[in-house]
MIDOSE-1310 file (N, C-alpha, C; in nm, 2 decimals, decimal comma, always signed):
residues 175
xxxx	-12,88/-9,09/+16,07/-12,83/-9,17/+15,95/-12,87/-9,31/+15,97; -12,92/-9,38/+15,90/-13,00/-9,52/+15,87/-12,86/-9,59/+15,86; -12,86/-9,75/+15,94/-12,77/-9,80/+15,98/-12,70/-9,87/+15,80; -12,56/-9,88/+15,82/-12,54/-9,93/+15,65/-12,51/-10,06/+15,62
xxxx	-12,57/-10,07/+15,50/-12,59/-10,22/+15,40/-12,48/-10,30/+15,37; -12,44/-10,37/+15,32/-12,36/-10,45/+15,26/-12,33/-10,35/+15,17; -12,43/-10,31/+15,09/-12,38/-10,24/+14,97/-12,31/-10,11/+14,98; -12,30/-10,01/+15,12/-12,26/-9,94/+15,16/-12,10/-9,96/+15,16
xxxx	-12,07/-10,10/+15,23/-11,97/-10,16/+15,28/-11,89/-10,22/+15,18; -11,99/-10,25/+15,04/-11,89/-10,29/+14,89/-11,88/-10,19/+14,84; -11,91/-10,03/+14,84/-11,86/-9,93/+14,77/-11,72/-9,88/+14,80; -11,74/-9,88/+14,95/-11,66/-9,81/+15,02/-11,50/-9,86/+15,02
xxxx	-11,53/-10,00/+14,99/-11,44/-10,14/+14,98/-11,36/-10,07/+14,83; -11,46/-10,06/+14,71/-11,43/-10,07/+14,59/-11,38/-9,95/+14,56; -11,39/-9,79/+14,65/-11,32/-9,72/+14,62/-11,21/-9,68/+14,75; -11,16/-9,73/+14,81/-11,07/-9,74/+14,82/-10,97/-9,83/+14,78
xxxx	-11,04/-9,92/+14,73/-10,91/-10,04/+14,67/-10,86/-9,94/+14,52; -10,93/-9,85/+14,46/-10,92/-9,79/+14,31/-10,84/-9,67/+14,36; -10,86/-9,64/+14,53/-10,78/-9,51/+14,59/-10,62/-9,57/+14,63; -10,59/-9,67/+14,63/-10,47/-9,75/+14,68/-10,44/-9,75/+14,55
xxxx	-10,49/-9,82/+14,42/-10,42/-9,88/+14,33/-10,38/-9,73/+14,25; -10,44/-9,64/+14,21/-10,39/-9,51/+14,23/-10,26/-9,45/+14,26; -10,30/-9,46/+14,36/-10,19/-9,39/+14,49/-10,07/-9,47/+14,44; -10,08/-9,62/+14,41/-9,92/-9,70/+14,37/-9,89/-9,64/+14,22
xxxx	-10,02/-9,60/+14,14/-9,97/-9,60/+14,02/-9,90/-9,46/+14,02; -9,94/-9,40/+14,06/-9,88/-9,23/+14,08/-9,74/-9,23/+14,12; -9,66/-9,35/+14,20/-9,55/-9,31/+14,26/-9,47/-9,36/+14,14; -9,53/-9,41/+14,04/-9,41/-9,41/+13,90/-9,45/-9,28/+13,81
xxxx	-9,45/-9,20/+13,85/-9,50/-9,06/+13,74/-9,41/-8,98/+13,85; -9,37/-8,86/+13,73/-9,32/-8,79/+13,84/-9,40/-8,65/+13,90; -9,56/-8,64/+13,82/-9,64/-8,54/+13,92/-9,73/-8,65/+14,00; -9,65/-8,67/+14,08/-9,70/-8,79/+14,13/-9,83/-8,71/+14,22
xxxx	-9,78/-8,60/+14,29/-9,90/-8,53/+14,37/-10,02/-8,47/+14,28; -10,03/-8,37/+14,20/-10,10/-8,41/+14,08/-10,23/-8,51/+14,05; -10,16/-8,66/+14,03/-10,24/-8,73/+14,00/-10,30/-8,77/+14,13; -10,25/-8,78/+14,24/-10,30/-8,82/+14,37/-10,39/-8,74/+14,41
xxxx	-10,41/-8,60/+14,36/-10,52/-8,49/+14,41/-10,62/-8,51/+14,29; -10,59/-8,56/+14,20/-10,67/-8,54/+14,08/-10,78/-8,71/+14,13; -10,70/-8,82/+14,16/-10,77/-8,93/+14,17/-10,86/-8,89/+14,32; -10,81/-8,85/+14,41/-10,90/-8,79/+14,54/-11,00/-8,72/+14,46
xxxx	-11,00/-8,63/+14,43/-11,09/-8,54/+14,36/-11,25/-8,64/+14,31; -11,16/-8,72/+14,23/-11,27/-8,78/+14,14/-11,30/-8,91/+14,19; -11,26/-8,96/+14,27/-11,31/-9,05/+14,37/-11,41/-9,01/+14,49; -11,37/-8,86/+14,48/-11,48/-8,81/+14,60/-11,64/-8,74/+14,54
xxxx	-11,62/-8,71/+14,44/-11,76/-8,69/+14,37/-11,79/-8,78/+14,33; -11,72/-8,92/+14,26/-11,79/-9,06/+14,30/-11,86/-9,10/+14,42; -11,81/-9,10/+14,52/-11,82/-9,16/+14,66/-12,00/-9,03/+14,67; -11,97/-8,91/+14,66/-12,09/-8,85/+14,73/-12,23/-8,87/+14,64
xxxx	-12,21/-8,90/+14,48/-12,29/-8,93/+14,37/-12,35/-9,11/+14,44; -12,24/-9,20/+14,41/-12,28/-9,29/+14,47/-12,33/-9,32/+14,60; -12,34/-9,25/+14,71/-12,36/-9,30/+14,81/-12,51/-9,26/+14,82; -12,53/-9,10/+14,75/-12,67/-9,11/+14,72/-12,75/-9,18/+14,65
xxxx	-12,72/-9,24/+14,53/-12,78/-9,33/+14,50/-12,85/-9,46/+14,56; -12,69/-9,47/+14,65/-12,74/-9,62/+14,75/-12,82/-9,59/+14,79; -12,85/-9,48/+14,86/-12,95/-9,42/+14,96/-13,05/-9,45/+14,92; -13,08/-9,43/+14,84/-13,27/-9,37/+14,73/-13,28/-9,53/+14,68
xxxx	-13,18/-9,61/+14,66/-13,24/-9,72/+14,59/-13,26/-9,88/+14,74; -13,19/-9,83/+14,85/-13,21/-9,93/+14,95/-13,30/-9,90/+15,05; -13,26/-9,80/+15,07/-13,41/-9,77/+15,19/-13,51/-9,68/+15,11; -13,61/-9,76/+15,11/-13,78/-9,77/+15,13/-13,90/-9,72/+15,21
xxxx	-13,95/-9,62/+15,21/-14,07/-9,60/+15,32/-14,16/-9,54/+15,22; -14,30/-9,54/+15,27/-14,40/-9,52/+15,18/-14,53/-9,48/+15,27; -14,58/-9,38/+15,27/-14,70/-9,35/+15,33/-14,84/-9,44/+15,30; -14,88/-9,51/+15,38/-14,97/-9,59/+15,32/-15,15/-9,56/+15,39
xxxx	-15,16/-9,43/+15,44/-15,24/-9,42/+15,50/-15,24/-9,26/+15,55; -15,31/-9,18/+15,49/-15,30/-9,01/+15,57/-15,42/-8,93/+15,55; -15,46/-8,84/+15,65/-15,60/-8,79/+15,66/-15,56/-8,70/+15,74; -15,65/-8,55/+15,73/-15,58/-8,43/+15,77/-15,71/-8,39/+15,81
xxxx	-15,74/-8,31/+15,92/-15,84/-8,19/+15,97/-15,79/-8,08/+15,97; -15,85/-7,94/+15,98/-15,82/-7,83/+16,00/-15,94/-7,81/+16,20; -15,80/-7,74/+16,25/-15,84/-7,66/+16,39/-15,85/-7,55/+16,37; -15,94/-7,47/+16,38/-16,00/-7,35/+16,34/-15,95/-7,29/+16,45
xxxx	-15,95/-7,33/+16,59/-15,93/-7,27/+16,68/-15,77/-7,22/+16,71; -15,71/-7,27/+16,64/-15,56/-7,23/+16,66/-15,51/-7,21/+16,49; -15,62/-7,24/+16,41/-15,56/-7,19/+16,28/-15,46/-7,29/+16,26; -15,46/-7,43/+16,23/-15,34/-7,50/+16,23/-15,40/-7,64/+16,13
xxxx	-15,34/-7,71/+16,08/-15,38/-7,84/+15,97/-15,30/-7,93/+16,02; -15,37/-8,04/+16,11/-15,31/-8,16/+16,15/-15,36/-8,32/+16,04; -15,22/-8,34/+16,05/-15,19/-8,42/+15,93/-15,18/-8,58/+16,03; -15,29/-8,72/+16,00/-15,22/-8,83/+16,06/-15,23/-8,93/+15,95
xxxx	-15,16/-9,01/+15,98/-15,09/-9,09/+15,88/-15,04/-9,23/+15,94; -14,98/-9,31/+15,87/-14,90/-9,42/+15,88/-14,80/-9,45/+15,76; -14,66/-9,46/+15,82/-14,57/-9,49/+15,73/-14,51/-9,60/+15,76; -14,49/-9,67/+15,62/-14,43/-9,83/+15,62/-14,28/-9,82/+15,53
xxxx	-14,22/-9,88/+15,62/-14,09/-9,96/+15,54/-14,12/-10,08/+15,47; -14,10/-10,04/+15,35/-14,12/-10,15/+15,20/-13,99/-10,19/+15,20; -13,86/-10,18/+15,21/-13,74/-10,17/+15,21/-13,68/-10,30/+15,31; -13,56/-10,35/+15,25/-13,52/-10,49/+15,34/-13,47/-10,45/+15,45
xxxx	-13,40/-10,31/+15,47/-13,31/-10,26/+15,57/-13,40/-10,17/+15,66; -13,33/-10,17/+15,78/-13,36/-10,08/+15,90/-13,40/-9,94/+15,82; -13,46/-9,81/+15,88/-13,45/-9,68/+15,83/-13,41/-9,61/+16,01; -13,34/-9,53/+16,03/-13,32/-9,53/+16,14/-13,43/-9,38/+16,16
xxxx	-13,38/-9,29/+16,05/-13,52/-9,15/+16,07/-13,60/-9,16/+15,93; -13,72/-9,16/+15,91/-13,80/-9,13/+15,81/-13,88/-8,96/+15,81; -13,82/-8,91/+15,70/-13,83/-8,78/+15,70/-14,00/-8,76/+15,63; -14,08/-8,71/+15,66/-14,23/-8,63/+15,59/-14,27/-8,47/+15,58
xxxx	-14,24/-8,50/+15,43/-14,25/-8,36/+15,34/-14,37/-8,31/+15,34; -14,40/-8,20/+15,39/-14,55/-8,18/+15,35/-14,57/-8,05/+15,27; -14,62/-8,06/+15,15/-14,64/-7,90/+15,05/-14,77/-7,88/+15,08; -14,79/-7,76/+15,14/-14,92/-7,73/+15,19/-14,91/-7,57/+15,03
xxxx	-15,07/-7,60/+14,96/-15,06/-7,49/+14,87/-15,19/-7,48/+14,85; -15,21/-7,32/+14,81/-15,30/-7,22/+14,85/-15,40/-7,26/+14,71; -15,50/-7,35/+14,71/-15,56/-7,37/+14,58/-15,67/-7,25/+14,53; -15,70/-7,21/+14,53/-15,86/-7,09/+14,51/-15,95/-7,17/+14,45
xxxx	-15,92/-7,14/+14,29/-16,03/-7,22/+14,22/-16,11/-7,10/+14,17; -16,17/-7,11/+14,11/-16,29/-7,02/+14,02/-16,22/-6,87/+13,95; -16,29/-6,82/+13,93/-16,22/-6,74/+13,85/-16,10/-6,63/+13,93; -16,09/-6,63/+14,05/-16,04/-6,58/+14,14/-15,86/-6,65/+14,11
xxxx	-15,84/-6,71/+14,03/-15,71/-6,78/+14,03/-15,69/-6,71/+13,90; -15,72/-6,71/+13,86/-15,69/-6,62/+13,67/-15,63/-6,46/+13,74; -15,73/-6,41/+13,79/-15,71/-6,26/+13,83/-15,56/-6,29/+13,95; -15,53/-6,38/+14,06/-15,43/-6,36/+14,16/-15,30/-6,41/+14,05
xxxx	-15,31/-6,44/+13,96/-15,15/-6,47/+13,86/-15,10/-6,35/+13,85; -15,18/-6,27/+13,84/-15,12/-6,13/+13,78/-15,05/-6,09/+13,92; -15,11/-6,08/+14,03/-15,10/-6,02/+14,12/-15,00/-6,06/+14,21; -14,95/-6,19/+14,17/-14,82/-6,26/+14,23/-14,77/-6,20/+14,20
xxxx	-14,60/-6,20/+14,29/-14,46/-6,13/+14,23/-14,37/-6,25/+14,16; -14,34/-6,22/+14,11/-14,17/-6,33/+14,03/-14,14/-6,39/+14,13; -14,06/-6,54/+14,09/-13,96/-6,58/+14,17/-13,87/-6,48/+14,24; -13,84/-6,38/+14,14/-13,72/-6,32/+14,23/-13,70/-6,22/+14,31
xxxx	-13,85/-6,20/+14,29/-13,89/-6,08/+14,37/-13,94/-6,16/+14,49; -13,97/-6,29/+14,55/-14,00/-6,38/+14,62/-13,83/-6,38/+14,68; -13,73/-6,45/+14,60/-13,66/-6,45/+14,69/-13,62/-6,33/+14,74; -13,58/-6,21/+14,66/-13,48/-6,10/+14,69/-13,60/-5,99/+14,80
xxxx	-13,73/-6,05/+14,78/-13,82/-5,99/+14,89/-13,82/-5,84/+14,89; -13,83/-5,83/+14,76/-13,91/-5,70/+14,72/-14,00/-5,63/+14,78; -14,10/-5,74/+14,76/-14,27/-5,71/+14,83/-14,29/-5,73/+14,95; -14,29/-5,61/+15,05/-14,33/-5,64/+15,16/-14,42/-5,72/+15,20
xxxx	-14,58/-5,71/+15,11/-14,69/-5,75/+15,16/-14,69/-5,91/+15,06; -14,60/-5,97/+15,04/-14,60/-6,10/+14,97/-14,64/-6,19/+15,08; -14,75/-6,26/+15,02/-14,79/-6,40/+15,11/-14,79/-6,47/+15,01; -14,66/-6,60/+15,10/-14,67/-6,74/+15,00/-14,77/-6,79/+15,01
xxxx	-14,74/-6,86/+14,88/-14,87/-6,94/+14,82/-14,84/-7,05/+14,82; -14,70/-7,08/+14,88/-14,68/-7,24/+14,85/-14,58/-7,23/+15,02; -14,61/-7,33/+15,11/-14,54/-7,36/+15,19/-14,52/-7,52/+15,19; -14,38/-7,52/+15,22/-14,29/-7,67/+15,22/-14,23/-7,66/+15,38
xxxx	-14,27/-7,81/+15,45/-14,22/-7,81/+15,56/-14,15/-7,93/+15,57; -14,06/-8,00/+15,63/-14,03/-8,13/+15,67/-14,00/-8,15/+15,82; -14,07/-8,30/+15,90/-14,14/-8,35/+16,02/-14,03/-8,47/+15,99; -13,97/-8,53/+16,11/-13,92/-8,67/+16,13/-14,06/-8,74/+16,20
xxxx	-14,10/-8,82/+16,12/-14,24/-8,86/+16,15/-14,24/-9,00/+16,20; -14,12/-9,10/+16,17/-14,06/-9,21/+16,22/-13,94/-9,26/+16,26; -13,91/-9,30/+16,38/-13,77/-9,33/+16,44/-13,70/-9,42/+16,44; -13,61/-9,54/+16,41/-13,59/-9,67/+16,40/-13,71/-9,77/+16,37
xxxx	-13,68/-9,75/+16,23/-13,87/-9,84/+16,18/-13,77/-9,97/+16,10; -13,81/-10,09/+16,12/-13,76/-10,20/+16,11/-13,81/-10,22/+15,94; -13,75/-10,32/+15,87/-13,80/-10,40/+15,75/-13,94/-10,41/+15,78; -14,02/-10,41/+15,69/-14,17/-10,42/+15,70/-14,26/-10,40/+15,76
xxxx	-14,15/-10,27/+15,90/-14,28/-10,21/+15,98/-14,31/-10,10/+15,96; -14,43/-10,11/+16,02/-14,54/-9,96/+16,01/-14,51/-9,84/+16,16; -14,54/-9,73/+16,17/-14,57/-9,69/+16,28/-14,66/-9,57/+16,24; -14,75/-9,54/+16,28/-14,87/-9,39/+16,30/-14,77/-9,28/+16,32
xxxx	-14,80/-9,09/+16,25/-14,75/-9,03/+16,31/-14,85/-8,86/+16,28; -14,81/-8,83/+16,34/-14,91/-8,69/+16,33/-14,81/-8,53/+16,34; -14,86/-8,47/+16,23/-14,76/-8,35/+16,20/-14,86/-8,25/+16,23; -14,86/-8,09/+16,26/-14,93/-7,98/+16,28/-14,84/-7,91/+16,28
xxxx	-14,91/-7,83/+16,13/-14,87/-7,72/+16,09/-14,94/-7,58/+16,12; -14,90/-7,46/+16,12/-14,98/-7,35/+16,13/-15,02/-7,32/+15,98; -15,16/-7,27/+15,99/-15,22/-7,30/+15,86/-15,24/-7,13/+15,84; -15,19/-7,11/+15,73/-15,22/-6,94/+15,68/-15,34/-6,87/+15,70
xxxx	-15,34/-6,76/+15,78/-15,50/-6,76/+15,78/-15,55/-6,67/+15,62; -15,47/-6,66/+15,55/-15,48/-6,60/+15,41/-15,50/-6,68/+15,29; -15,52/-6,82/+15,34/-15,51/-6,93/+15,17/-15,69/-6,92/+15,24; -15,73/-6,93/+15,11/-15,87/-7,02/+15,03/-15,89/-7,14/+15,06
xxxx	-15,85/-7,22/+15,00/-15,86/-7,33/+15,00/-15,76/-7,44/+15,01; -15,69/-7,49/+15,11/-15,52/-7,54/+15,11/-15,56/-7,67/+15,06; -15,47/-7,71/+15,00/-15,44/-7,84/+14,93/-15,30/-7,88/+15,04; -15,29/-8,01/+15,00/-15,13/-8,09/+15,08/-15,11/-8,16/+15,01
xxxx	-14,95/-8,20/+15,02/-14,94/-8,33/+14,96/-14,83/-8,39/+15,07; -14,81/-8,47/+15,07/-14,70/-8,53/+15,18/-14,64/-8,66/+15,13; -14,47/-8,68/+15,13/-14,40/-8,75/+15,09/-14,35/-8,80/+15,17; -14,25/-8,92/+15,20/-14,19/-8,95/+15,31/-14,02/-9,03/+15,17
xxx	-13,94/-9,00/+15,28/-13,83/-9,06/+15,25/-13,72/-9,12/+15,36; -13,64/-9,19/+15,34/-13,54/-9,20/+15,49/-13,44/-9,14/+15,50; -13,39/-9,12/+15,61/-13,29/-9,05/+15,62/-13,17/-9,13/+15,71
């Protein structure tokens, strides 16, 4: 968990001061418990709504640099890169998403639509002989990365030996 902000520290301030003032207004009611579960309640799907938000709007990282080879010899797609904190605050782990997906291309993609199975036959695993077409991995690709610093990092994946042509995409976020 990435170290916390001020703004972390005025949330946390602002709902407990609304959890106290609460708590006194309850003790003149007489379901006083009631409203004390009811304000917990909805103070706490506040707190976990808001705290995500803080998240996504203070800390910043941004891949500013990534290039990928394929090892034939181990069947595997190494991914290197460099990610930067754009963000005023520390990130303590920077998480990197990578969607590796099976592109074909030519008329060969018209004919494999048919031949896919449904989502739910994907999850509920109907098809024995189902090969995904879409793999999603996540890599902690940086560790204590300061305000406006960069650091290099390198991911390797095992590459399908049944895709065509793999496409990637790779996202970073903090954690």
């Amino acid at each position: 968990m990435s170290p916390l902000t001020y703004w972390h520290y005025l949330f946390i301030s602002t709902l407990l001061l609304i959890f106290i003032l609460g708590v006194a207004l309850s003790f003149r009611s007489d379901s006083k418990w009631s409203i004390i579960t009811s304000i917990s309640l909805a103070l706490l799907l506040i707190g976990i709504f808001g705290w995500i938000t803080i998240n996504g709007n203070v800390y910043h990282v941004e891949i500013i640099r990534s290039d990928h080879h394929r090892n034939y010899q181990t069947e595997q797609i190494v991914i290197t890169g460099v990610v930067k904190n754009t963000g005023e605050f520390p990130v303590s782990n920077v998480i990197g998403t990578v969607k590796l997906v099976n592109s074909r291309g030519g008329n060969e993609e018209k004919a494999s639509q048919f031949r896919q199975p449904t989502a739910f036959a994907e999850i509920m695993g109907d098809d024995p002989h189902f090969k995904a077409q879409n793999i999603t991995t996540q890599h902690v690709i940086a560790n204590a990365l300061s305000p406006k610093a960069s650091k290099s990092f390198t991911i390797i994946i095992d590459y399908p030996p049944y895709f065509g042509h793999g496409a990637y995409e790779i996202e970073a976020s903090a954690n």
